[in-house]
C-alpha positions in Angstrom: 8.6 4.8 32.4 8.5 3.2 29.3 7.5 5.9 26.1 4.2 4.8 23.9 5.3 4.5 20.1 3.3 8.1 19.5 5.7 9.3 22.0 8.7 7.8 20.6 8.1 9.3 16.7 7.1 12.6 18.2 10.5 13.0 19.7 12.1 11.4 16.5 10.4 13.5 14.5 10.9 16.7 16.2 14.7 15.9 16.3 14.4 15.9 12.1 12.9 18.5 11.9 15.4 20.7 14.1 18.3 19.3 12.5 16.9 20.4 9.4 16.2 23.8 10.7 19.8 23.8 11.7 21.0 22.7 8.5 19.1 25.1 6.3 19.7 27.9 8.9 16.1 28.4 10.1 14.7 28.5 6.6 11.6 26.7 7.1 11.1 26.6 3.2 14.4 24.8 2.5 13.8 22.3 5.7 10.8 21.5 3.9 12.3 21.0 0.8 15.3 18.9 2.6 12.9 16.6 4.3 10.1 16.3 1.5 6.9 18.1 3.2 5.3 21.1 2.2 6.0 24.2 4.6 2.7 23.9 6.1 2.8 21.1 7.8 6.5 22.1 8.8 5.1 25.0 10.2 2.2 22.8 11.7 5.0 20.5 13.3 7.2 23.3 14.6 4.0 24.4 16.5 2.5 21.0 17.9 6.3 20.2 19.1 7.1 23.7 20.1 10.3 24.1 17.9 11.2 28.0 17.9 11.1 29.8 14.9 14.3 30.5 13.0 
């Protein structure tokens, strides 16, 4: 089954954003930072993606 292009960035997306985590030690404030968003909508993303909390 082929992905939709929604489906496709959500996973790329979610992938940033864990390797971020990872990189910043589950610091959700310097992920942010890292990848240029404010920690609300990291916070927003961790949530619709279900990415665990530090």
């Amino acid at each position: 089954t082929r992905l939709s292009l929604k489906e496709r960035v959500g996973g790329l997306e979610k992938e940033i954003i864990t390797t971020a985590l990872e990189e910043t030690g589950g610091v959700q404030t310097e992920a942010a930072k890292l990848l240029g968003i404010s920690r609300r909508i990291i916070r927003y993303k961790m949530e619709k993606y279900g990415i665990q909390r530090g």
